[in-house]
C-alpha positions in Angstrom: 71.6 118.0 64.0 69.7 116.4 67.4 65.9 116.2 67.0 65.3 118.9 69.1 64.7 118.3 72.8 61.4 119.1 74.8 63.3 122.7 76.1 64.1 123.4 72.4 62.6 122.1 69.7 58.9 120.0 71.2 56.9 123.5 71.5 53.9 123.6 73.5 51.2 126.1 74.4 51.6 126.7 77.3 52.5 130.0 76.8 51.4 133.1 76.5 48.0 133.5 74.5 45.2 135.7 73.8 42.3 134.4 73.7 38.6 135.5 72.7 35.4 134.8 72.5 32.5 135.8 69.5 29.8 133.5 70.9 27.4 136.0 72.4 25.7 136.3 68.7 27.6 139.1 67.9 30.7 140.3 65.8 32.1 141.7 69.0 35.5 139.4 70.2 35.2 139.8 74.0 38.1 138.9 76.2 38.1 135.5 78.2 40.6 134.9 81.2 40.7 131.4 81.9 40.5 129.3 79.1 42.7 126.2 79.5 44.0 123.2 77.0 42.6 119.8 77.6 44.8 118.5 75.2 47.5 121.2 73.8 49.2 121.0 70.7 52.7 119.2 71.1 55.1 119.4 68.1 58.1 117.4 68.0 61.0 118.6 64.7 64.5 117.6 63.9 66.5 120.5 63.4 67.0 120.4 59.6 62.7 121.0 59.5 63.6 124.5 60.5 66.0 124.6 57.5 68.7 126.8 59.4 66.8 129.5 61.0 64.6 129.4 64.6 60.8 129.9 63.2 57.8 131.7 64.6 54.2 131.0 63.8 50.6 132.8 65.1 47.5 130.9 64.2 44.0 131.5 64.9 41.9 128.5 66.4 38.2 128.3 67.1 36.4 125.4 69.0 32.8 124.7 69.7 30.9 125.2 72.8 32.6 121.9 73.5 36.1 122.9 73.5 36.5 120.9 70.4 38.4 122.1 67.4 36.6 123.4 64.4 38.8 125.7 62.6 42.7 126.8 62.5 44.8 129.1 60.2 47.7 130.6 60.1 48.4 134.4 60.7 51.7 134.6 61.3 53.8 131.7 59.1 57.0 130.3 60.2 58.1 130.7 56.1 57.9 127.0 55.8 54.8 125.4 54.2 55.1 121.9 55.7 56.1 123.3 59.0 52.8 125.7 59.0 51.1 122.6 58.0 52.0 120.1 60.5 51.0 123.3 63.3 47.6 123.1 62.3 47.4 119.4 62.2 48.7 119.0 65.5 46.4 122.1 66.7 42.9 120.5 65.1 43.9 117.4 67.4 44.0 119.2 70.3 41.0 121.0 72.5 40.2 122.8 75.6 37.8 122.7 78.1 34.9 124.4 77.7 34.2 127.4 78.5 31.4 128.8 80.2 29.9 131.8 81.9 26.4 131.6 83.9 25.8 128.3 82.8 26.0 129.0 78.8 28.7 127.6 77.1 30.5 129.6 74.3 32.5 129.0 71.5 36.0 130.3 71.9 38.8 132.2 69.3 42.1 132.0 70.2 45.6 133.5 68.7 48.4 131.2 69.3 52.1 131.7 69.1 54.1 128.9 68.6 58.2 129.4 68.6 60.7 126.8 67.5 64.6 127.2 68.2 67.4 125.1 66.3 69.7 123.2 68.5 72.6 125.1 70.0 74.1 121.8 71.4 78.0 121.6 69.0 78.0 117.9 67.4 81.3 116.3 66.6 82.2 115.6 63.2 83.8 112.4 64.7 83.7 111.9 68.4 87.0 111.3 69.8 87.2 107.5 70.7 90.1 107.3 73.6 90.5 104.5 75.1 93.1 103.7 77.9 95.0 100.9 79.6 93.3 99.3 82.4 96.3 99.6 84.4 96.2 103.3 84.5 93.1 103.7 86.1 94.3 102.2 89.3 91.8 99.9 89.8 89.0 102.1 90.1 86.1 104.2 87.7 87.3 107.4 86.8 85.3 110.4 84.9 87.8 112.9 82.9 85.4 116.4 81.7 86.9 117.7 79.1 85.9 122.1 78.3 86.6 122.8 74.6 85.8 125.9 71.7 86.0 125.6 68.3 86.5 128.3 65.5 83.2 128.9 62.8 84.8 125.5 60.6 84.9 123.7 63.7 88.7 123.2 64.2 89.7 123.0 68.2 90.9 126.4 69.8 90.8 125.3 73.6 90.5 122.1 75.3 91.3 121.6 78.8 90.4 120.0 81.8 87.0 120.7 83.6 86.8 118.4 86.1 90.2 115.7 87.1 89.9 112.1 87.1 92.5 112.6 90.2 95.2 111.1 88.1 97.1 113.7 86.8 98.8 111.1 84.3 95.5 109.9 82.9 93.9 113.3 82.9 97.0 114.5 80.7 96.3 111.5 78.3 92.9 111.9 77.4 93.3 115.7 76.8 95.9 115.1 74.5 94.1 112.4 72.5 91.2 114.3 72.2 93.2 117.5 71.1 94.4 115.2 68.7 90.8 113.6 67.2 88.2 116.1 68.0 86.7 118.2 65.4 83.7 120.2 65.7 80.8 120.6 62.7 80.3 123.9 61.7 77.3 125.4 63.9 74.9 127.9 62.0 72.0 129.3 63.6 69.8 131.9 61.4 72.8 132.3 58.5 75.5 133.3 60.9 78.2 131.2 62.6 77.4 130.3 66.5 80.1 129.7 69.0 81.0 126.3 69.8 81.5 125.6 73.2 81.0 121.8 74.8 81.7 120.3 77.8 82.2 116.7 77.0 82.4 113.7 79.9 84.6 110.3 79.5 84.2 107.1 81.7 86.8 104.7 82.3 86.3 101.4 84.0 87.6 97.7 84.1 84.7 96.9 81.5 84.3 100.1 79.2 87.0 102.5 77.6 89.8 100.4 78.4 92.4 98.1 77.5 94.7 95.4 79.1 
């Protein structure tokens, strides 16, 4: 599957946290409000590191009056031991500004989520390779979208046209050669089949996808 893009599958923190602080001397874990990441963890996985399901993790990180890391465990594992591994790594990298109130500077302890999705983008077993002859495109680029399901193996249900080349003749030519090559990989997300659904765009010019 794709190595997961920055919406999916590079997780940052910028998201929700709560974050606390034990620096007054005292076993008490007072609530902070503004603590922000100078440098937040960023975790880039290919889908097969989440081994078929989305993950979830919660550490716990503490920094010195710096905003420097000393500390991070896991609360909360995402199930995988080298996944909950590279988390802290990448966390005891990162830091925050520091944080201060009245002028003192305190140590901060903060729970983290961090949440990881596998790839709902369908691949192609074998992408349909269609070329056509140069004469048909009538001297000009064209684009042909092509909308298309598959069932849970992957086989083609629907394929039609999404968006017209403006030659009916060449539109109806590249739909039926790619009814004719595409097949889908099965898509599994968290142990259950996930529909396939893909919107796929061809070019034809003089110098690509074509032949005289």
């Amino acid at each position: 599957m794709k190595i997961l893009s920055s919406i999916f599958l590079c997780m940052t923190c910028f998201i929700t946290t709560n974050v606390y602080s034990n620096s007054r001397g005292t076993d008490e874990i007072s609530s902070i409000p503004d603590v922000k990441w100078k440098w937040s963890p960023r975790i880039t996985l290919k889908s097969a590191e989440l081994e078929g399901y989305d993950r979830e993790a919660l550490i716990e990180i503490e920094t010195n009056v710096k905003g420097d890391m000393v500390d991070a465990k896991i609360i909360r594992s995402t199930g995988i031991e080298k996944l909950d591994q590279k988390i802290l790594d990448k966390t005891m990298k990162s830091s925050f500004y520091p944080y201060q109130e009245n002028g003192i500077f305190y140590r901060i302890k903060v729970e983290q989520p961090f949440k990881f999705f596998l790839s709902r983008e369908p691949e192609f077993e074998k992408k349909p390779n269609i070329k056509v002859n140069i004469n048909d495109i009538k001297g000009k680029s064209r684009f042909i979208t092509i909308y298309s399901e598959a069932d849970n193996n992957g086989n083609l249900t629907i394929a039609k046209i999404e968006k017209s080349s403006g030659l009916t003749e060449l539109d109806n030519y590249v739909l039926n050669e790619f009814r004719k090559q595409a097949k889908f990989l099965p898509l599994i997300i968290n142990g259950k089949p996930y529909p396939i659904t893909k919107s796929e765009i061809f070019y034809f010019s003089e110098n690509f996808n074509t032949i005289k």
